[in-house]
Backbone atoms as SQL, in Angstrom:
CREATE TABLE atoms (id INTEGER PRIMARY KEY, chain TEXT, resi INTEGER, resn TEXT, atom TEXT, x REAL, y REAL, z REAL);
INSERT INTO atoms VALUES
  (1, 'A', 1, 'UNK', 'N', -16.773, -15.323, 25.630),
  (2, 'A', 1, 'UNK', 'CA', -16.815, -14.308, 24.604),
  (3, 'A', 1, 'UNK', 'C', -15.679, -14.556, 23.613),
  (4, 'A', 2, 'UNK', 'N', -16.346, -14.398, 22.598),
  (5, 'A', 2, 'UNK', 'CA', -15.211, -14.807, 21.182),
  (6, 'A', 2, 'UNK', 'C', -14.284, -13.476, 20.687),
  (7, 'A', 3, 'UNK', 'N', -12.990, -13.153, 20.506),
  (8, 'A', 3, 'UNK', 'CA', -12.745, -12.292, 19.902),
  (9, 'A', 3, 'UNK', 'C', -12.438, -12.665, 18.834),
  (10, 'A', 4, 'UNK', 'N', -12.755, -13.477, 18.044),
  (11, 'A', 4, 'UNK', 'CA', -12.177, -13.677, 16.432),
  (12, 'A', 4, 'UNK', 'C', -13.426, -13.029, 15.702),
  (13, 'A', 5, 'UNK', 'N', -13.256, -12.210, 15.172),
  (14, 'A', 5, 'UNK', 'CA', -14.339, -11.671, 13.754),
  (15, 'A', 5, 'UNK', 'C', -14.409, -12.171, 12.681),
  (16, 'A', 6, 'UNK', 'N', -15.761, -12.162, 11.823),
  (17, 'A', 6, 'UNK', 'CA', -15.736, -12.746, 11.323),
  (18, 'A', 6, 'UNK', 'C', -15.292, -12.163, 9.700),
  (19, 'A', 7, 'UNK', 'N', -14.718, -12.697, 8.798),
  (20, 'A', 7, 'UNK', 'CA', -13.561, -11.617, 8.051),
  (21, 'A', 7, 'UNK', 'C', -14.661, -10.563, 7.352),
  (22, 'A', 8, 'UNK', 'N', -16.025, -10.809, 6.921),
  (23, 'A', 8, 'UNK', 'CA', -16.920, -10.220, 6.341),
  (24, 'A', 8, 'UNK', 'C', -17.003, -8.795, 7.328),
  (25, 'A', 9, 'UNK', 'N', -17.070, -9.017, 9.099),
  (26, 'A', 9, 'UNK', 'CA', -17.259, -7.694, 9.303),
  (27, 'A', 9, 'UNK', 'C', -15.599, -6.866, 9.400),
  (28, 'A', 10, 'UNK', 'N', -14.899, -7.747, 9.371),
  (29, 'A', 10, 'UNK', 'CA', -13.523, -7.402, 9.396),
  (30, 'A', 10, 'UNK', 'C', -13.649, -6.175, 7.922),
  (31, 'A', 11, 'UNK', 'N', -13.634, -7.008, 7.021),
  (32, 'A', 11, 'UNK', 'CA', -13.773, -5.975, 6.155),
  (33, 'A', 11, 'UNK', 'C', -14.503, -4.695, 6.107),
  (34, 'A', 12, 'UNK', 'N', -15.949, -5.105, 6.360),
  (35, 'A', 12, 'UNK', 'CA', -16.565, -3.553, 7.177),
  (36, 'A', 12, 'UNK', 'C', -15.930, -2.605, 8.286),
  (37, 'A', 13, 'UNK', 'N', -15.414, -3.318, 8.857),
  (38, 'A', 13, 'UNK', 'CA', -14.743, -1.805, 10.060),
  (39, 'A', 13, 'UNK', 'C', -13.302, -1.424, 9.210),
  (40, 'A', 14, 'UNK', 'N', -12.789, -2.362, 8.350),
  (41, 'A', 14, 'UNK', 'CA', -11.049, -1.951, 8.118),
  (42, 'A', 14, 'UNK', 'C', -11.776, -0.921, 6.749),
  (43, 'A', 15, 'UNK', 'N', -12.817, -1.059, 5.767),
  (44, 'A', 15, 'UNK', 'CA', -13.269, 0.074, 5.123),
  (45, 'A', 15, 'UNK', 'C', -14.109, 1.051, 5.609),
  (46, 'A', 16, 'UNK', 'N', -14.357, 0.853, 6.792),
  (47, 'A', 16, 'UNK', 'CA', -14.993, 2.175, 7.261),
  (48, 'A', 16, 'UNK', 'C', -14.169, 3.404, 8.193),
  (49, 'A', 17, 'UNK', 'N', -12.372, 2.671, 7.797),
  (50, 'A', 17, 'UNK', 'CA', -11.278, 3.545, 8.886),
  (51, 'A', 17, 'UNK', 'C', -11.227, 5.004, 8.396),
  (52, 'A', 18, 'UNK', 'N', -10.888, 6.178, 9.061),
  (53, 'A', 18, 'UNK', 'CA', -11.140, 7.419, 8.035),
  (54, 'A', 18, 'UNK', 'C', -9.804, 7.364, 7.304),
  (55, 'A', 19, 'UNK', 'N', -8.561, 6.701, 7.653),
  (56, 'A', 19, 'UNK', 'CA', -7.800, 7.156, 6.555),
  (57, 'A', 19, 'UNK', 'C', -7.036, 5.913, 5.563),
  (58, 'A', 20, 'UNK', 'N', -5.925, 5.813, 5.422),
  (59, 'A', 20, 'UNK', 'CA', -5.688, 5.164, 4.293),
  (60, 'A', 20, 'UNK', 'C', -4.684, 4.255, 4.792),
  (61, 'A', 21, 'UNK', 'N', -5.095, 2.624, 4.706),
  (62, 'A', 21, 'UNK', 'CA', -4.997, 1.528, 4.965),
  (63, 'A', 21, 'UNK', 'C', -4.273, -0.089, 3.887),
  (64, 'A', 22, 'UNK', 'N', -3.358, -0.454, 4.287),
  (65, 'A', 22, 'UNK', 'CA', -3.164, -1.492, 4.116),
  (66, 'A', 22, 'UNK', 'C', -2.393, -2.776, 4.626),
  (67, 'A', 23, 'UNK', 'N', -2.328, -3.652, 4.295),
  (68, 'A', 23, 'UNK', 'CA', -2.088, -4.986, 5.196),
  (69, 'A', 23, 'UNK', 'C', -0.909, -5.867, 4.371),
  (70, 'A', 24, 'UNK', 'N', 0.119, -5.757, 4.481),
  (71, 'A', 24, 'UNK', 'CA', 1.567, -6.638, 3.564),
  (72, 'A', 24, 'UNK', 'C', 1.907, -8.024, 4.414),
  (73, 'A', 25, 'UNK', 'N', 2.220, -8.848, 3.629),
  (74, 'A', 25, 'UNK', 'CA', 2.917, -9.711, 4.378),
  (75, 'A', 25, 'UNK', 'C', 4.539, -9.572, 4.503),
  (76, 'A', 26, 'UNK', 'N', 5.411, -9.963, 4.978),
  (77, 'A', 26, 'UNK', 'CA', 6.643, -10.029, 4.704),
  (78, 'A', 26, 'UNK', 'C', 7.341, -9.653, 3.527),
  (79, 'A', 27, 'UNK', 'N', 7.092, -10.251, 2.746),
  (80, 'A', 27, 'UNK', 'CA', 7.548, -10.257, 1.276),
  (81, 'A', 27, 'UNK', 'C', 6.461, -9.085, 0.720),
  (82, 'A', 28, 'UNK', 'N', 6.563, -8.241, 1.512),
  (83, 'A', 28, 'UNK', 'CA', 5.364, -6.958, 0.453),
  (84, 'A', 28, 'UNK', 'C', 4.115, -7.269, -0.224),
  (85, 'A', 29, 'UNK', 'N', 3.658, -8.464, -0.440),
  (86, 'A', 29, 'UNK', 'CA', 2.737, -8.681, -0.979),
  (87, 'A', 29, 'UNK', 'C', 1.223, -8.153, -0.283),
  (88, 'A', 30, 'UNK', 'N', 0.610, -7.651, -0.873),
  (89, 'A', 30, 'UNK', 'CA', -0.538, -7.239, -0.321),
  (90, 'A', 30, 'UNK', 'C', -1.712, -8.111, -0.165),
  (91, 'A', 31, 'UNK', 'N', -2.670, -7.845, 1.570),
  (92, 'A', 31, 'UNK', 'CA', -3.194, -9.038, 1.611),
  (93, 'A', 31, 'UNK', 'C', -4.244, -8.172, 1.791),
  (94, 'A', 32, 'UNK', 'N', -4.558, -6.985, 2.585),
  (95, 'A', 32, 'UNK', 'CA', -5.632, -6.487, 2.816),
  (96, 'A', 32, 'UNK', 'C', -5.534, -4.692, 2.347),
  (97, 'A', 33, 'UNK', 'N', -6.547, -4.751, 1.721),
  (98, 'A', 33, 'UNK', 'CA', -6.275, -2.353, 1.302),
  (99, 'A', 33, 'UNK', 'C', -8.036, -1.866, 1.838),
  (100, 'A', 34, 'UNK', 'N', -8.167, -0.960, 2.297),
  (101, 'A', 34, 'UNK', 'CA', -9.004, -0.158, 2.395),
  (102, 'A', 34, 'UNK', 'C', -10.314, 0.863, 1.400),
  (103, 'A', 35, 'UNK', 'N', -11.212, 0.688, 1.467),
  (104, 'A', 35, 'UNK', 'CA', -11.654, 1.287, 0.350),
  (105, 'A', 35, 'UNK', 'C', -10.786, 2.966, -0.043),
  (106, 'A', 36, 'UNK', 'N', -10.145, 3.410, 1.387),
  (107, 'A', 36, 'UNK', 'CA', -9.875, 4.901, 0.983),
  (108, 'A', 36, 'UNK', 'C', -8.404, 4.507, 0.434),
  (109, 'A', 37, 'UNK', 'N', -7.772, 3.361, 0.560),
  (110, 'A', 37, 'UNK', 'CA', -6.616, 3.624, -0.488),
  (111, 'A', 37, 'UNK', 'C', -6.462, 2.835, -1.639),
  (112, 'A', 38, 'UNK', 'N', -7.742, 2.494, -2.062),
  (113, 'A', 38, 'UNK', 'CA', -8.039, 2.068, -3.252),
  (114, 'A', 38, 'UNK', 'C', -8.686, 3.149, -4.072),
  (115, 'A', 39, 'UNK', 'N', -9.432, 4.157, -3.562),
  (116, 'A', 39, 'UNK', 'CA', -9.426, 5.284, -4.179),
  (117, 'A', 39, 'UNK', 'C', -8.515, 6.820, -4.717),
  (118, 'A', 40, 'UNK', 'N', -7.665, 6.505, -3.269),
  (119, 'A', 40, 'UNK', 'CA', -6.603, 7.381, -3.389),
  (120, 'A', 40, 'UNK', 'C', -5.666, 6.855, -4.575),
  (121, 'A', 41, 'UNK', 'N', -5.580, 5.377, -4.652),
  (122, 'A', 41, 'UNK', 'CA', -4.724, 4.580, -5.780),
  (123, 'A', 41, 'UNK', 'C', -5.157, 4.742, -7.178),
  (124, 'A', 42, 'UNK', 'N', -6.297, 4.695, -7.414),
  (125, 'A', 42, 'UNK', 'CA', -7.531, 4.495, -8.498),
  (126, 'A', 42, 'UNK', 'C', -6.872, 3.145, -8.760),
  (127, 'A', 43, 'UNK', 'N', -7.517, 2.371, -8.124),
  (128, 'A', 43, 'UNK', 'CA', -6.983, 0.672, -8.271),
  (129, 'A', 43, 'UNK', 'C', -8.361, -0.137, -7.744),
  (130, 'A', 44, 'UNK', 'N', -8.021, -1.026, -8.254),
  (131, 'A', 44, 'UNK', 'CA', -9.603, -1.999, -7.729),
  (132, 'A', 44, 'UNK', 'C', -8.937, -3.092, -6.264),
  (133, 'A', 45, 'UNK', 'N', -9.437, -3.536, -5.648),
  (134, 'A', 45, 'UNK', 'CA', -9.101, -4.816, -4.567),
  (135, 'A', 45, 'UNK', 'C', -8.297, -5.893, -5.441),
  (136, 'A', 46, 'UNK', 'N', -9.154, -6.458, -6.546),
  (137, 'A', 46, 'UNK', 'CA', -8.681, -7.321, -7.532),
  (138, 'A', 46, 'UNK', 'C', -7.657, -7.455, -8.315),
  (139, 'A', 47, 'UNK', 'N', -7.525, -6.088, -8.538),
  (140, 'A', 47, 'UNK', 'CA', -6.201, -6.150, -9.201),
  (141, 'A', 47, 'UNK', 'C', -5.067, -5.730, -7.908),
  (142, 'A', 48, 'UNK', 'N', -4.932, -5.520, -7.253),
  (143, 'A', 48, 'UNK', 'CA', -3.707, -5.377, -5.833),
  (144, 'A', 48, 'UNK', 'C', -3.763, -6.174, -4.817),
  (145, 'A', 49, 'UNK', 'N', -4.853, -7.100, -4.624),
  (146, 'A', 49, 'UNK', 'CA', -4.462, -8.186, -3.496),
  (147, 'A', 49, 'UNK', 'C', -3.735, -9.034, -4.344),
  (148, 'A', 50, 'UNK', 'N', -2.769, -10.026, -3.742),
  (149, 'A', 50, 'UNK', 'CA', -1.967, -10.893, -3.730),
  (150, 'A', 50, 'UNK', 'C', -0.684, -10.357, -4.902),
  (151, 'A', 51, 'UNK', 'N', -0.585, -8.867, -5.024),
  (152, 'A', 51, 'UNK', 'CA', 0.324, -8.243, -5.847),
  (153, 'A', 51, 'UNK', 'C', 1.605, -7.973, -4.680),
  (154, 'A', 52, 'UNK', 'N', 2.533, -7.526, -5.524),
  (155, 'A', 52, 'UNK', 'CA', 3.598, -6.794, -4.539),
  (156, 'A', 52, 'UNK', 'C', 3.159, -5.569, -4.537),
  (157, 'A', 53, 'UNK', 'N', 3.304, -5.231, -3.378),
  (158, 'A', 53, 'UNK', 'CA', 3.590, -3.460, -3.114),
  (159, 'A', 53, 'UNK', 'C', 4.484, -2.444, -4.429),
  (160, 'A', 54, 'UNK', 'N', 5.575, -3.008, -4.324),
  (161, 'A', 54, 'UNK', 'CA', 6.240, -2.390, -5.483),
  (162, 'A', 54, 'UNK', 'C', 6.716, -2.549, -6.647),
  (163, 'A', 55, 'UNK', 'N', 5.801, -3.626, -7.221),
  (164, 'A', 55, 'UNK', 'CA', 5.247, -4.199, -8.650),
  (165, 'A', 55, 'UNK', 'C', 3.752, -2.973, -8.681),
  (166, 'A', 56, 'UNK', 'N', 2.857, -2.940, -7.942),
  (167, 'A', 56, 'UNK', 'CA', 2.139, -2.130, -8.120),
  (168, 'A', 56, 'UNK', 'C', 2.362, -0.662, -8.191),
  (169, 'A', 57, 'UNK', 'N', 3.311, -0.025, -7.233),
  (170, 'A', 57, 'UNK', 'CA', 3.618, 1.114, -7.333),
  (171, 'A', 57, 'UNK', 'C', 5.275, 1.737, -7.685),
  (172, 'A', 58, 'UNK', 'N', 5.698, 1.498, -8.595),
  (173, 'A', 58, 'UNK', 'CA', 6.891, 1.347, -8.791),
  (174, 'A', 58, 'UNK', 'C', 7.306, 3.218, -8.844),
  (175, 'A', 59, 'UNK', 'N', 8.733, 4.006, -9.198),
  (176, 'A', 59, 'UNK', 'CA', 8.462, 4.544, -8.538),
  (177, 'A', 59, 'UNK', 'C', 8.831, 5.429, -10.306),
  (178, 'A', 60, 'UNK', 'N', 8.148, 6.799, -10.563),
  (179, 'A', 60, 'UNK', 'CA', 8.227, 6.997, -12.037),
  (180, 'A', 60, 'UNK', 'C', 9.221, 7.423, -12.415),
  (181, 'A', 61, 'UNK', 'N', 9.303, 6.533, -13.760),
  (182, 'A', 61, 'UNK', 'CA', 10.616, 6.249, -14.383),
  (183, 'A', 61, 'UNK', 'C', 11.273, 7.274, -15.127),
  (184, 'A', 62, 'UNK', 'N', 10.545, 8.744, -15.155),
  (185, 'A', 62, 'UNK', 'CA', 10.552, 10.028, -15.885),
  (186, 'A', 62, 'UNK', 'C', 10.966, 10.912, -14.883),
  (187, 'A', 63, 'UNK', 'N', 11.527, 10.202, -13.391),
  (188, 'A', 63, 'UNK', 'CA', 11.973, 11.307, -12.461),
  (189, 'A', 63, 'UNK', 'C', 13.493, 10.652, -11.710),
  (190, 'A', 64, 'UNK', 'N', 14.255, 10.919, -12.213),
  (191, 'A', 64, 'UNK', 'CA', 15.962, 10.475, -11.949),
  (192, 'A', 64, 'UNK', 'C', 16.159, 10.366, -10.284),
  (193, 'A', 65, 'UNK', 'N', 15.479, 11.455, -10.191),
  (194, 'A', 65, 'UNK', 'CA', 15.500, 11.498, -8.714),
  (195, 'A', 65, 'UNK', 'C', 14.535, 10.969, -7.714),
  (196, 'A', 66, 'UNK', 'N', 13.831, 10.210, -8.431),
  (197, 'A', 66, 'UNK', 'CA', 12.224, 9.407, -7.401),
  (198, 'A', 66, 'UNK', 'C', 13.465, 8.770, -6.590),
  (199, 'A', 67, 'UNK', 'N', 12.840, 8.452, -5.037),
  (200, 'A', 67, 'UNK', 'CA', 13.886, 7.921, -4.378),
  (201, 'A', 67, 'UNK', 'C', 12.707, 7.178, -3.477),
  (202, 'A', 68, 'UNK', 'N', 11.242, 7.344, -3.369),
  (203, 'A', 68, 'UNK', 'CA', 10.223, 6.671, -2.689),
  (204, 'A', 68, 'UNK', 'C', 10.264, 4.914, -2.437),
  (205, 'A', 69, 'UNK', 'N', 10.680, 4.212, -3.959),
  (206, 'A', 69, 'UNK', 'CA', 10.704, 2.877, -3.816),
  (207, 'A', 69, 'UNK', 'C', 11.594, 2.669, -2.839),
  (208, 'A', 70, 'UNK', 'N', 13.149, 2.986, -3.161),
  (209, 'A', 70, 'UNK', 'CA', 13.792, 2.859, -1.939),
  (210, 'A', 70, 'UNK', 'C', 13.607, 2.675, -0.279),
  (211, 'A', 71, 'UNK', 'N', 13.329, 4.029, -0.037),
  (212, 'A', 71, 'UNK', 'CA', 12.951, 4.316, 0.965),
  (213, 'A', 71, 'UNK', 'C', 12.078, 4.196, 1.669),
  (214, 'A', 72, 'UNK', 'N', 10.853, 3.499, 1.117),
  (215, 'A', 72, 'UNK', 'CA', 10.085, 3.356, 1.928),
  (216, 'A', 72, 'UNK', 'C', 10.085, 1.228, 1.696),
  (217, 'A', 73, 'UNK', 'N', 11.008, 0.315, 1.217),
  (218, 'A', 73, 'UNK', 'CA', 11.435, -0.106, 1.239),
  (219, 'A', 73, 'UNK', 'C', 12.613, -0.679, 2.427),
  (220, 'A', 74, 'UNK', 'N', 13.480, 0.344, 2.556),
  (221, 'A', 74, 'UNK', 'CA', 13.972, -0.095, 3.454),
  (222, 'A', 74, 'UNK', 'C', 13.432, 0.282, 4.831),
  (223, 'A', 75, 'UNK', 'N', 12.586, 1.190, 4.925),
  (224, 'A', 75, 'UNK', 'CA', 11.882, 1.432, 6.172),
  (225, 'A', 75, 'UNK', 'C', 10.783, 0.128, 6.744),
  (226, 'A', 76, 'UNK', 'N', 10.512, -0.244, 5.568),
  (227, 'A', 76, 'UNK', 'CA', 9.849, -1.520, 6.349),
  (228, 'A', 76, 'UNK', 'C', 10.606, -2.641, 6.339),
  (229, 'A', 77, 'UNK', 'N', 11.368, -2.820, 5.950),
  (230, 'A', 77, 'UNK', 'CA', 12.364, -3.886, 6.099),
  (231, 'A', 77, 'UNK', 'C', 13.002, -3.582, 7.715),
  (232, 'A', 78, 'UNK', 'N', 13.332, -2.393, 8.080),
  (233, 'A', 78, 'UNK', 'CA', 13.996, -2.361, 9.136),
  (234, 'A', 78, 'UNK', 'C', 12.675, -2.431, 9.951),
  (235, 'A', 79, 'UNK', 'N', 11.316, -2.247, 10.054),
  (236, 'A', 79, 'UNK', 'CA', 10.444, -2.666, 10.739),
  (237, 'A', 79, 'UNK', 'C', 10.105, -4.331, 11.240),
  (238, 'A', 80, 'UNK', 'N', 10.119, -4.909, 10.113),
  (239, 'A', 80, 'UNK', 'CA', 10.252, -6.067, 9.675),
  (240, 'A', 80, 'UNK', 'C', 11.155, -6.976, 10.729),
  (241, 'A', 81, 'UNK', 'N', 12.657, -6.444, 10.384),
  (242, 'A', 81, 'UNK', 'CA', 13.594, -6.687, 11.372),
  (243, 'A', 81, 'UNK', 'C', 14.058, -6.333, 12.474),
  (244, 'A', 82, 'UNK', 'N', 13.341, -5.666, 13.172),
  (245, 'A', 82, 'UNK', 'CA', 13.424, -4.985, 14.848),
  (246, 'A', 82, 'UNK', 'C', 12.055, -4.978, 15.106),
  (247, 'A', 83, 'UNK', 'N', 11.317, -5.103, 14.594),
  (248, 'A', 83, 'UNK', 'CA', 10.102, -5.283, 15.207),
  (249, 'A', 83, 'UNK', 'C', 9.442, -3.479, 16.141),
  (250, 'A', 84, 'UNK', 'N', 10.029, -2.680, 15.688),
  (251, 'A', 84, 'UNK', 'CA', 9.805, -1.664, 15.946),
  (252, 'A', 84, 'UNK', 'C', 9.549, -0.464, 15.265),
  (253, 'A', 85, 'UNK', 'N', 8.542, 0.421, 15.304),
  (254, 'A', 85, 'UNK', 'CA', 7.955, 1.720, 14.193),
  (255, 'A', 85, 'UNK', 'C', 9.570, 2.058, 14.008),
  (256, 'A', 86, 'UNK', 'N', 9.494, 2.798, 12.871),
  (257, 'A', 86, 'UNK', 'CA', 10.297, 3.285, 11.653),
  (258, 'A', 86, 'UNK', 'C', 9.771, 4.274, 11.257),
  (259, 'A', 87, 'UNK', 'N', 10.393, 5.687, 11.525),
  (260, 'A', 87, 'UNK', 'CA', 9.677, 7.031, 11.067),
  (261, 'A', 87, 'UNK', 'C', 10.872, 7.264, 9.662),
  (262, 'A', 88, 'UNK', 'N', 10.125, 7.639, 8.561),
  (263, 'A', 88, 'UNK', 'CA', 11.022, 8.093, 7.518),
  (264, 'A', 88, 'UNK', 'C', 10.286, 9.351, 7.447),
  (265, 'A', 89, 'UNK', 'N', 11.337, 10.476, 6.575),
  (266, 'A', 89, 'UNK', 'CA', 10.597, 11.671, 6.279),
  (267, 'A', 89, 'UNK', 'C', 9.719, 12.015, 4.787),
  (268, 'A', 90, 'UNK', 'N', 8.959, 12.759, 4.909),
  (269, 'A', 90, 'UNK', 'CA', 7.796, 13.084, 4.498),
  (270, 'A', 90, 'UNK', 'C', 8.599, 12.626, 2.686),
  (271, 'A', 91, 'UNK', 'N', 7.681, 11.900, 1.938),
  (272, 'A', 91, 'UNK', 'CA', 8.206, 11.232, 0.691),
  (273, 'A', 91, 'UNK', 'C', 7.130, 12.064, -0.237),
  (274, 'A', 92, 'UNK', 'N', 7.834, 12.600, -1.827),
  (275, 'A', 92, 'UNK', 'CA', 6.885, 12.781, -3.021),
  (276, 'A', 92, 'UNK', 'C', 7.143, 11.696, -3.128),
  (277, 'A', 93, 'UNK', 'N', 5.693, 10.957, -4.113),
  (278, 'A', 93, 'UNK', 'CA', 5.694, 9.767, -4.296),
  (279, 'A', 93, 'UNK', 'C', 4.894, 9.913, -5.461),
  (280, 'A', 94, 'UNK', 'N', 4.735, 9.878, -7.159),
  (281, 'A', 94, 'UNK', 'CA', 4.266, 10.051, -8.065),
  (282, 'A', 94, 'UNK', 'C', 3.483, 8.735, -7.989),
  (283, 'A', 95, 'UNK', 'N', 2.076, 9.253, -8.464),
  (284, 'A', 95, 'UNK', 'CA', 1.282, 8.161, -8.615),
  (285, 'A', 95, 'UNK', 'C', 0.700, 7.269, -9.918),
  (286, 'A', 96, 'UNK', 'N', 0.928, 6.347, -10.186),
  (287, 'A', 96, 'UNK', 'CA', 0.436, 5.927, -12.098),
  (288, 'A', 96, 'UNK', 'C', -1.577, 5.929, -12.008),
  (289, 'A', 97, 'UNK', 'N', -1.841, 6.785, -13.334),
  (290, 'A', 97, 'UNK', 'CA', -3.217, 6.928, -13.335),
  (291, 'A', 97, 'UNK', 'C', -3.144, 5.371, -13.916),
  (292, 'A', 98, 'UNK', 'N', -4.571, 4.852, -13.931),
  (293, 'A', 98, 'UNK', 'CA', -5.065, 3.513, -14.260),
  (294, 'A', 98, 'UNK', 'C', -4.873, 4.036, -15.862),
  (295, 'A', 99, 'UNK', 'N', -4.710, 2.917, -16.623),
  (296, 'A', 99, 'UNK', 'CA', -4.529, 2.482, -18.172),
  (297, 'A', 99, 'UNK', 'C', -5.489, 3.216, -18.502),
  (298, 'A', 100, 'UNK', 'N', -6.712, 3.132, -18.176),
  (299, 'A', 100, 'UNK', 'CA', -8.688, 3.974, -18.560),
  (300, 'A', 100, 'UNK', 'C', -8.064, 5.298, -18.552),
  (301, 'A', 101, 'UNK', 'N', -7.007, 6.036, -18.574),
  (302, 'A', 101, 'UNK', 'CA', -6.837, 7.540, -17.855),
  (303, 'A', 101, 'UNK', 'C', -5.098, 7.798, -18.577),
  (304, 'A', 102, 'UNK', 'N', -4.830, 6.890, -19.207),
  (305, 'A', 102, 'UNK', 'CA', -3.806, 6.961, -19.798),
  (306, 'A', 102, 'UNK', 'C', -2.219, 6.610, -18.951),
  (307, 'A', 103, 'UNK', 'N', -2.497, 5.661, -17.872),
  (308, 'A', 103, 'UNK', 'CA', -1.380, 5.477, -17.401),
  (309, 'A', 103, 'UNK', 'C', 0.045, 6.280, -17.370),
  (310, 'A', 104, 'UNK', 'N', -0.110, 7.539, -17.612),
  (311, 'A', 104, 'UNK', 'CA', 1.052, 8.144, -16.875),
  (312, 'A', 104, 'UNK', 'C', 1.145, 8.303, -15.310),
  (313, 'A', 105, 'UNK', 'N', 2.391, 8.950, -15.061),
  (314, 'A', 105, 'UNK', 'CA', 2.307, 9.447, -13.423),
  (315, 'A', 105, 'UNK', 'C', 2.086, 10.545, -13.296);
């Protein structure tokens, strides 16, 4: 019995998860997103695979006090480097509408 899938249904079960999903490599770059956090994003697959995480979501520049890039930054970094979950607390995180919608946050 084989457990390797094949990436086509891979993609079917990782978009059929109920909540909101994605897949970074080391360097933040994004390799795999979910249909539900491509909607929650209003972002396409195309434009956020092989992007950075925080080239895509940077954190808005109209709030002195956004502190999200940071922090959720170094929370995976310390994941990264201990190899162990990393609970941070509950983050506002302003979101940029797509350019079609006028790109504010």
């Amino acid at each position: 019995m084989s457990l390797f899938v094949p990436e086509s249904e891979f993609q079917s079960i990782f978009d059929s998860l109920p909540g909101i999903y994605l897949v970074l490599k080391p360097d933040f770059t994004m390799v795999a997103a979910n249909d539900a956090r491509l909607k929650a994003t209003m972002t396409t697959r195309e434009a956020t695979l092989g992007r950075n995480l925080f080239d895509l979501f940077p954190d808005n520049p109209d709030d002195p006090a956004a502190t999200g890039v940071a922090n959720l930054k170094a929370s995976l970094r310390r994941v990264f480097e201990t190899k162990q979950p990393d609970t941070m607390a509950v983050q506002k995180y302003d979101i940029r509408r797509p350019d079609s919608e006028g790109g504010r946050f």
